[in-house]
C-alpha positions as CSV (number, residue, x, y, z in Angstrom):
1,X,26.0,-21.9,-0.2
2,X,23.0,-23.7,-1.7
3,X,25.0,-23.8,-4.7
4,X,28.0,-25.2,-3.7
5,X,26.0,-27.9,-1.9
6,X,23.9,-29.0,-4.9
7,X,27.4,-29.1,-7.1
8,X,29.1,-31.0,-4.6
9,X,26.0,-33.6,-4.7
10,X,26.1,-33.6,-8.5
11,X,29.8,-34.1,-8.3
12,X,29.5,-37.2,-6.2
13,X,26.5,-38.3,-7.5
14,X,28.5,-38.4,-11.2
15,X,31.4,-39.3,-9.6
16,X,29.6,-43.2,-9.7
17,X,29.3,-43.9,-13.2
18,X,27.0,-47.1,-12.0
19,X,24.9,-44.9,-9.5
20,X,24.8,-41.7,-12.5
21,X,23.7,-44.5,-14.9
22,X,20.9,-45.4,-13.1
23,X,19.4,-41.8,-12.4
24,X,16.6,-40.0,-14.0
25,X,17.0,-36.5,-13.6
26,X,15.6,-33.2,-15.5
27,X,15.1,-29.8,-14.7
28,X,13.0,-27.1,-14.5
29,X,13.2,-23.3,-15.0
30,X,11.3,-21.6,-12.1
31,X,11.6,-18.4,-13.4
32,X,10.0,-19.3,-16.4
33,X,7.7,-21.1,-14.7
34,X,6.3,-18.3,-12.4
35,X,6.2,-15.5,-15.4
36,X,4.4,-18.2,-17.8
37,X,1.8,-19.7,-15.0
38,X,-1.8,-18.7,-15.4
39,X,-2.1,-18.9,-11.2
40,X,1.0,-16.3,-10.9
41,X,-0.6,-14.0,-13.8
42,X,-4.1,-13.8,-11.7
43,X,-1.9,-13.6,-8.4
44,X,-0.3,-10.7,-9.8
45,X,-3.5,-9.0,-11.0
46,X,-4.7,-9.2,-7.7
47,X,-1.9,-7.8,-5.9
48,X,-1.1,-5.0,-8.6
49,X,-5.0,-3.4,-7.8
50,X,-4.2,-3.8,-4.2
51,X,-1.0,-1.7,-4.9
52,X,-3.0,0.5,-6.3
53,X,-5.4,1.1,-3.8
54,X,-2.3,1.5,-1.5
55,X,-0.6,4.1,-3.9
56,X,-4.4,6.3,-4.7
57,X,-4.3,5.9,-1.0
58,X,-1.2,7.9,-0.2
59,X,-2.1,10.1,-3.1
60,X,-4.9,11.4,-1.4
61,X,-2.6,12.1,1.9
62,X,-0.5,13.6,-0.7
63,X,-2.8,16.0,-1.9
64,X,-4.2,16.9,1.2
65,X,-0.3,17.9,2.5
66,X,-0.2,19.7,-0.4
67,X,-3.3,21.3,-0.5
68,X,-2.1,22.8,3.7
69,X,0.5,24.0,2.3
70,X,-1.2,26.2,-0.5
71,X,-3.5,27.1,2.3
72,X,-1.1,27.9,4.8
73,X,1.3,30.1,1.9
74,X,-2.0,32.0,1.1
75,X,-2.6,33.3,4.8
76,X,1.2,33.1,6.0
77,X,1.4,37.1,6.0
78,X,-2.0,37.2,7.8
79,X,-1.8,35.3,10.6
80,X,-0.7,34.9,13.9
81,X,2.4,33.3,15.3
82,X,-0.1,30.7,17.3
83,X,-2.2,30.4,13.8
84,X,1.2,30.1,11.9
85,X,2.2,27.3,14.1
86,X,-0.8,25.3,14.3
87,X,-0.8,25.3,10.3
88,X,2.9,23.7,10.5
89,X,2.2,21.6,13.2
90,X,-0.7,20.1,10.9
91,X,0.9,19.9,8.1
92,X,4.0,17.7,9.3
93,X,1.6,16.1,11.6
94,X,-0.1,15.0,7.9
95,X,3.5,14.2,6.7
96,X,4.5,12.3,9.5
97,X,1.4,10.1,8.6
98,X,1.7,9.5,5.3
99,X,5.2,8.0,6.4
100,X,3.8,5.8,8.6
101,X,1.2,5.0,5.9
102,X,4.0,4.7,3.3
103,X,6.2,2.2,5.6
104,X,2.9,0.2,7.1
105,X,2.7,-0.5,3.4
106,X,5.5,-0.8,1.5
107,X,8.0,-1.3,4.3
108,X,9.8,-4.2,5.1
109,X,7.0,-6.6,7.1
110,X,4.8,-4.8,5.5
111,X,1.0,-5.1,4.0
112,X,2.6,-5.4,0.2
113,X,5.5,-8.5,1.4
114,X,2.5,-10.0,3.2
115,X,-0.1,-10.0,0.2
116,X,2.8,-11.3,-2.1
117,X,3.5,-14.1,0.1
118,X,-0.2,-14.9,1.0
119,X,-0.9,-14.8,-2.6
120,X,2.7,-17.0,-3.8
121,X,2.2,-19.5,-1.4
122,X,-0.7,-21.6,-3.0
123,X,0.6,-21.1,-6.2
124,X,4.5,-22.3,-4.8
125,X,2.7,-25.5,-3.4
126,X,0.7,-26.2,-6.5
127,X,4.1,-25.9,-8.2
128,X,5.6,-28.5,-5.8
129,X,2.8,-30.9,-6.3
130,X,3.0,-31.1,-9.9
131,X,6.8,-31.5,-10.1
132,X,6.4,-34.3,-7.7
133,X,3.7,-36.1,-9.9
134,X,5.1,-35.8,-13.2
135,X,8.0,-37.1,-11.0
136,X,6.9,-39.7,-9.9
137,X,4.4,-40.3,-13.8
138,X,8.0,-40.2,-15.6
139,X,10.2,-41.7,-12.9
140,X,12.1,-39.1,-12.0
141,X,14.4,-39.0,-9.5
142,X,16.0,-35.4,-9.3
143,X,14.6,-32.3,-10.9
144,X,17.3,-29.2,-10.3
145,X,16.1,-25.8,-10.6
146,X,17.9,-24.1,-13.7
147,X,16.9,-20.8,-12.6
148,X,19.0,-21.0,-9.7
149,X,22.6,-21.1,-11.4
150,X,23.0,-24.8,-10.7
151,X,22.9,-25.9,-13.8
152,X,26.0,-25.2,-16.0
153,X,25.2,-27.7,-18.9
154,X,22.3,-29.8,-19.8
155,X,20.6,-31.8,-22.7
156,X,17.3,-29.8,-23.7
157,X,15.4,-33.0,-23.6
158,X,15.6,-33.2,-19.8
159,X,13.9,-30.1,-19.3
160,X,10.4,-30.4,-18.0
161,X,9.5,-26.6,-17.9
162,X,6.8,-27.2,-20.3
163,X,5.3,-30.2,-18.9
164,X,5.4,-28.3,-15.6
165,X,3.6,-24.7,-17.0
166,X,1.1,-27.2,-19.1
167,X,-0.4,-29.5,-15.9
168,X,-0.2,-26.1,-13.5
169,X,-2.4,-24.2,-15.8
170,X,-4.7,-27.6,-16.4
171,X,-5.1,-27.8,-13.1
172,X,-7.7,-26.2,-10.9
173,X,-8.2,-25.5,-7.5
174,X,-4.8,-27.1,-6.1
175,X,-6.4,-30.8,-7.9
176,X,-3.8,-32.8,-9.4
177,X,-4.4,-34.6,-12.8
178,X,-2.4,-37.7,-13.4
């Protein structure tokens, strides 16, 4: 939908060879952008040893399950039918846990989409702010996103991907450099 939109604004907008004439536009790779950016790196260090911590997390449930269930295996033949029921209750009590654990975490809502977003959001304003200044630096007056599919065909010199990676990873603290 987003797509056919944009085309059918390019469309008209190149439809007025005196209006296209007088435009500025370039475009940026987002994509590139996000995998390149020295913000989205640290953001992603951060949230890959918080996914860790999550994952040794449920490891340990993991081994504890598994470790009632050696347990309970070893004195199956010994015990009662009261003993032998309390040690399966336990056990899928533990299991029932760790899938709570598992979809508190990695769910949809969950702690993992939430730290992604919380740590994407600075980062996806900073990006705004500095397409908006080199915008306004070069006069610019439409960037399209080429990592969105809008772009079928365009002159390399209008891509401002570079300039875009290069003022993000000068920057510091959300200032902007002019």
């Amino acid at each position: 939908m987003r797509r056919a939109i944009l085309m059918v604004i390019l469309a008209l907008l190149c439809s007025s060879a005196v209006f296209a004439a007088s435009l500025n536009i370039a475009y940026i790779d987002t994509d590139r952008v996000m995998m390149e950016s020295q913000d989205t790196q640290e953001a992603q260090q951060l949230f890959q040893a918080e996914q860790q911590a999550w994952q040794d997390e449920i490891a340990e449930m993991d081994a504890e399950i598994q470790r009632l269930r050696d347990d309970y295996e070893q004195k199956k033949m010994i015990l009662r039918e009261e003993g032998k029921l309390e040690a399966e209750n336990a056990i899928k009590d533990l299991i029932s846990q760790r899938d709570e654990k598992v979809s508190q975490i990695f769910g949809e809502g969950g702690k993992a989409m939430q730290k992604n977003a919380e740590l994407l959001e600075p980062i996806l304003d900073k990006l705004k702010n500095v397409i908006e200044a080199i915008s306004t630096d070069d006069n610019i007056d439409i960037v399209l996103d080429a990592s969105t599919g809008g772009i079928l065909y365009a002159v390399p010199s209008l891509d401002i991907t570079d300039q875009v990676i290069e003022r993000m990873n000068k920057l510091t603290d959300g200032e902007l450099d002019n």
